[in-house]
C-alpha positions in Angstrom: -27.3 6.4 -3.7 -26.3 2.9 -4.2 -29.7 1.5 -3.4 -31.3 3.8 -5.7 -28.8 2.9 -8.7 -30.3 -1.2 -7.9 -33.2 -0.2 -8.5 -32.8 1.8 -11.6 -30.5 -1.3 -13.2 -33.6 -3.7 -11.6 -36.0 -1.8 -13.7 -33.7 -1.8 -16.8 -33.4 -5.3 -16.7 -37.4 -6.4 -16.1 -37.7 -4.0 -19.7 -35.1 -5.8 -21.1 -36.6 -9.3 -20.4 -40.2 -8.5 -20.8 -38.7 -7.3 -24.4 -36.7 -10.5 -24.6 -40.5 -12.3 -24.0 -42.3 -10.2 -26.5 -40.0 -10.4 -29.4 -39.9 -14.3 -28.6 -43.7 -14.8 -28.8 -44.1 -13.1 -32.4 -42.1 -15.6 -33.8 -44.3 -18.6 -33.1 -47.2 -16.3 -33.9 -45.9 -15.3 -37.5 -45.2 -19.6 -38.2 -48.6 -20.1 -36.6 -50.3 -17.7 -39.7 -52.7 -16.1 -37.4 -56.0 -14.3 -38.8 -55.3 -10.9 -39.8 -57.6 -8.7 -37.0 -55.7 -11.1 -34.5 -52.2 -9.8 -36.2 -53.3 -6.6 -36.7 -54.0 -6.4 -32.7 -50.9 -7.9 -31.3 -49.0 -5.7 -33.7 -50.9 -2.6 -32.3 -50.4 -3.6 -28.5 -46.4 -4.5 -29.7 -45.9 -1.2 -30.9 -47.8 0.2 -27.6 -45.3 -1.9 -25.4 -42.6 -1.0 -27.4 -43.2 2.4 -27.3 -43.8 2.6 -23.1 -40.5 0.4 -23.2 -38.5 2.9 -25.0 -39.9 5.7 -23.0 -39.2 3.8 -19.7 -35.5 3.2 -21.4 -35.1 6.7 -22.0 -36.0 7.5 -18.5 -33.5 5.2 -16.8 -30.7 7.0 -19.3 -31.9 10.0 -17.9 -31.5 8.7 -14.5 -28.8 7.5 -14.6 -26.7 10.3 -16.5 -28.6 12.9 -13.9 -26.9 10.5 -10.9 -24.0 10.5 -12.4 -24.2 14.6 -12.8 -24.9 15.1 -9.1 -22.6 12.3 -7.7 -20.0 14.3 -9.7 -21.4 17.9 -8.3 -21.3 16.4 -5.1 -17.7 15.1 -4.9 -16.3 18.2 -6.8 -18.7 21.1 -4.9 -17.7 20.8 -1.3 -14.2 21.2 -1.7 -14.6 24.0 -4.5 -16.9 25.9 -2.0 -14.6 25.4 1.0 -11.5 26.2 -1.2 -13.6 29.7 -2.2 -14.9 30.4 0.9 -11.5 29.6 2.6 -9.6 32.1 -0.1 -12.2 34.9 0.6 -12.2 34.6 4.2 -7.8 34.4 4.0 -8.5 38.1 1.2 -10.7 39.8 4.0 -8.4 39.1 6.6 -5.3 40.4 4.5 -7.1 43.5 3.5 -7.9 44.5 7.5 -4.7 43.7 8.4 -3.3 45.7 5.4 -5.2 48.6 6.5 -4.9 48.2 10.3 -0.8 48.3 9.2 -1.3 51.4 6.6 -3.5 53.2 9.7 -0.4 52.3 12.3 2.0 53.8 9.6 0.1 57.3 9.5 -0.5 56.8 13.1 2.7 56.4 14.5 4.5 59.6 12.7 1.6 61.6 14.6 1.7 60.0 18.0 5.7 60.6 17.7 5.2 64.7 16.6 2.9 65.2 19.3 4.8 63.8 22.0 7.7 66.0 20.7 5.5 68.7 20.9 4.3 68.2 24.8 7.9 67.9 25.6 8.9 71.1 24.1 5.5 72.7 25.4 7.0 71.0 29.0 10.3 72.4 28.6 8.6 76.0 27.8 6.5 75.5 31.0 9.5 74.9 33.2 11.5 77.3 32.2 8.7 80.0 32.6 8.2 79.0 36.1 11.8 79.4 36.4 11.7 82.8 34.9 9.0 84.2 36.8 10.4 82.9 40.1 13.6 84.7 39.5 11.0 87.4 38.5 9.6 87.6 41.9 13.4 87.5 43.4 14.2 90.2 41.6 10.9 92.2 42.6 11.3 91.3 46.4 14.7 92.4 45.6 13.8 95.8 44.5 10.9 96.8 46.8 13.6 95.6 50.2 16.0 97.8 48.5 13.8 100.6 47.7 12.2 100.6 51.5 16.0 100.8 52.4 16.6 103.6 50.3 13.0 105.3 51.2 14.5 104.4 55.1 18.1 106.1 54.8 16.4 109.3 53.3 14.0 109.8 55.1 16.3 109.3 58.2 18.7 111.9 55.9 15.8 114.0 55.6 15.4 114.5 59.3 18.9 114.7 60.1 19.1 117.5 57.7 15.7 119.4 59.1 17.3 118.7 62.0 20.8 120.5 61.2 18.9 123.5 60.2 16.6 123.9 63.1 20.0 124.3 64.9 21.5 126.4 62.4 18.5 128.8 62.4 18.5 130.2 66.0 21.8 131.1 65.8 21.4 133.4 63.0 18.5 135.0 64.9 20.7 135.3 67.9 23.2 137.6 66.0 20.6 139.7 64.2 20.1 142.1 67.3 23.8 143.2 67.5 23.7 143.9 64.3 20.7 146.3 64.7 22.5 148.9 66.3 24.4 150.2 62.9 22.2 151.8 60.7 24.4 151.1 57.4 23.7 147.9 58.0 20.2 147.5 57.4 20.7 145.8 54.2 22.8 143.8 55.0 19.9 142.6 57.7 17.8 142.5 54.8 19.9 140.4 52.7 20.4 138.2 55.8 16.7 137.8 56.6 16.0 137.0 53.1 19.1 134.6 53.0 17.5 132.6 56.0 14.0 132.6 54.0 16.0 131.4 50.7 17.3 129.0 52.8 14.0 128.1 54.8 12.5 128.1 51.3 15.0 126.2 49.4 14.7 123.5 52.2 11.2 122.6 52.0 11.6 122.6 48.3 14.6 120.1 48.6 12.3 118.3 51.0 9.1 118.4 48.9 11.7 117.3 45.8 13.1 114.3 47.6 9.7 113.2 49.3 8.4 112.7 45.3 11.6 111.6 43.4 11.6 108.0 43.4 14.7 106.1 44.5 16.6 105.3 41.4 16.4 109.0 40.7 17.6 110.2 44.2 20.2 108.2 44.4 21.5 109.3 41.2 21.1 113.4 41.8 21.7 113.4 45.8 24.6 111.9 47.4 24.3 111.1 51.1 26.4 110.8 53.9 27.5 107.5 54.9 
């Protein structure tokens, strides 16, 4: 930049001196009283030299104010640039982080509800496993008790077949010395159809308690200890 301002103020100077030179030689000229054509030529090439002088002028002012314009640009730009580029790289980085923090705000409350929710959901598992192992207590329970139950009546049931199988022959035994009275007959009768109400009755009761469940047995028969 330097250089090239030397060589602009070089340039002015030579224009100013070969000026200097020119307006120097029209003096003696003028006192010399030159022929006219003569005067009339120099005056012509003057005004030519003049005229590429001015125009050379005008392009070192040009010059120079353009220098001055870009050696102004050029201090002022860089920093203006890096100060702009610097305050829109410092605005992008403030709007992500404003809406990574605005995305961790609606986050959070959601991340917090849900793990609520498994807790509860855990809580709800556990204590259904809980309740459908008592469940199954409560069923083996039940079917040991009622296999018990089905045990004791059945061994009642047999006992009581049992009790009348004795009870029968007996009354067979006395049915001959009561055949010998004739005014009796009914009473036969109503003996023999005693022991069939009674035969009768007892496979009903068995048939009843063979189909009754349990619950409902224990509650209408009472059994011996």
């Amino acid at each position: 930049m330097e250089s090239a301002e030397n060589e602009i103020e070089a340039a002015a100077l030579e224009a100013l001196a070969k000026l200097a030179d020119v307006l120097e030689s029209i003096g003696p000229q003028e006192e010399a009283e030159l022929p006219a054509p003569i005067l009339a030529e120099f005056v012509m090439d003057s005004r030519k030299k003049d005229r590429l002088l001015c125009s050379q002028l005008q392009v070192v002012d040009f010059l120079q104010n353009f220098l001055a314009q870009e050696d102004t640009a050029q201090g002022l730009d860089p920093l203006a640039s890096e100060d702009t580029s610097r305050q829109k790289l410092k605005a992008t980085y403030q709007e992500h982080v404003e809406a990574i923090t605005s995305a961790l705000t609606q986050a959070l409350p959601k991340m917090q509800e849900a793990q609520r929710k498994r807790a509860q959901l855990q809580d709800a598992l556990e204590q259904l496993q809980a309740k459908k192992q008592v469940a199954m207590e409560k069923l083996r329970t039940a079917q040991k008790q009622w296999q018990l139950q089905q045990e004791k009546r059945l061994q009642h049931l047999a006992e009581v077949s049992a009790e009348g199988k004795l009870l029968f022959p007996e009354a067979e035994a006395e049915l001959p010395q009561e055949q010998d009275l004739p005014e009796d007959k009914p009473q036969e009768l109503n003996t023999g159809d005693s022991i069939g109400a009674s035969k009768f009755s007892s496979t009903k009761f068995t048939q009843c308690c063979t189909t009754i469940s349990p619950i409902h047995l224990q509650n209408f028969c009472v059994f011996p200890n």
